[in-house]
N, C-alpha and C positions, 0 to 999 in steps of 0.2 A: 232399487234394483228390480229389473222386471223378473217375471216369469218363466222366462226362457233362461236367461241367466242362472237364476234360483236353481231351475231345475239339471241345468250341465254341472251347477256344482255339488248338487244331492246326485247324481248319478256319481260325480268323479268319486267325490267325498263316501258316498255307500259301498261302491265297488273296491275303495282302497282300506276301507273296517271288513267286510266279507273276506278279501284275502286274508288282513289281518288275523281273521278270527278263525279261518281254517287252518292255517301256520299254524295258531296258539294249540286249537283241535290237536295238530298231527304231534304235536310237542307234551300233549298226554294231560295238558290244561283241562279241565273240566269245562264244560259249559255253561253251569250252574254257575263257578267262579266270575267265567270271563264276563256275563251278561252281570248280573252282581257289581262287578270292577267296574263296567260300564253304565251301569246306574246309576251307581257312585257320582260317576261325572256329570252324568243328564241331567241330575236333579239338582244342585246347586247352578247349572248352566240358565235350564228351565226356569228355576226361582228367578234369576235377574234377569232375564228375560219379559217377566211376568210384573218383576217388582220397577222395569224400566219404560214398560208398556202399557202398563194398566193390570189389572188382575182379570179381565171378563166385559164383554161386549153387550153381552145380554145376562140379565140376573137368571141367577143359579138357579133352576128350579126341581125339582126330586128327577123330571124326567131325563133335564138335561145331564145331571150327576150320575143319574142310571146309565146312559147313554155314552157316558167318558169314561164308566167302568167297564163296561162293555168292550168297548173299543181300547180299552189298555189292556181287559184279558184276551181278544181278539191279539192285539200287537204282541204281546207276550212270546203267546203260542207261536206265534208265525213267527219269530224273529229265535226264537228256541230250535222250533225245526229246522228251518230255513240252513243253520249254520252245522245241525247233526247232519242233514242230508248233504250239506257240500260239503265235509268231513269224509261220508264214508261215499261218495261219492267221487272223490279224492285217492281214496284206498282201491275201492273197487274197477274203478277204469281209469284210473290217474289223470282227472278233469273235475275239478272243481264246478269246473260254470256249468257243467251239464246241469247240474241240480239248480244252481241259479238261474237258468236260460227258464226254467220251467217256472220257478219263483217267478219270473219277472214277466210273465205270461198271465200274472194277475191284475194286467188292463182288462183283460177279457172279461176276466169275471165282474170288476169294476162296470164295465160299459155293460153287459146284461143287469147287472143288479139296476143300475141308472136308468135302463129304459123298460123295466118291466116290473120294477115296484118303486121308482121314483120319478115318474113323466119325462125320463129324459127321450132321446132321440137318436135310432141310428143309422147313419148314412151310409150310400153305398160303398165310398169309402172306407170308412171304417168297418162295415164287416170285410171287406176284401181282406182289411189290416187284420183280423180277426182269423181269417183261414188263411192268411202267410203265416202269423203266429203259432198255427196247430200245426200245418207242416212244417215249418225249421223244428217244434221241438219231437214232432215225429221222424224226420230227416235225422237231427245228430243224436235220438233216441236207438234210433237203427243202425248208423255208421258207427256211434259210440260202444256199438258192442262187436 
């Protein structure tokens, strides 16, 4: 399966657990639970995954294991907030995806981290995609109230 693919079904598949998870929000579910519940699932998912694939491409080494804790307390965070903001987000102007729209505006930050502390590269293109990005989420920041 290419890439493209991959990613129309991480978009369909994130965008139908996000609804999910604000439903659960507005049903008085805790978030602590639901993320928990969904642990639950990832981590026996992830093991065979892991146990069907191989365990690791490159040996383990302290930085690499620092660096996946990092990036699991980074994911944490963000996937904690992400669902309280589109919760009360939900409450407060009855639109969920406001608060996603903004979420999902973490290409931005992706593509400056990529070209200014890891040699990547950014075209004109892509900044242009970068300030449609800041106005739509300042546009339905503005309508939305």
């Amino acid at each position: 399966m290419n890439w493209i693919t991959q990613s129309f079904i991480a978009m369909i598949t994130y965008a139908l657990a996000a609804v999910l998870v604000v439903d659960l929000l507005k049903k008085g579910v805790t978030i602590q639970f639901i993320m928990l519940l969904m642990s639950i699932i990832a981590v026996p998912a992830f093991s065979f995954i892991v146990y069907k694939d191989g365990a690791s491409v490159v040996p383990l080494s302290k930085k690499i294991i620092l660096l996946i804790i990092i990036a699991g307390v980074f994911s944490f965070i963000g996937n904690m907030t992400q669902f309280v903001a589109g919760a009360k987000a939900q409450q407060a102007v009855g639109n969920a995806g406001m608060a996603f729209a903004i979420v999902a505006c973490q290409v931005i930050v992706i593509a400056l981290i990529s070209r200014f502390f890891m040699g990547g590269s950014l075209t004109l293109t892509q900044i242009i995609g970068i300030g449609l990005c800041i106005a739509g989420i300042a546009t339905i920041s503005i309508v939305g109230k």
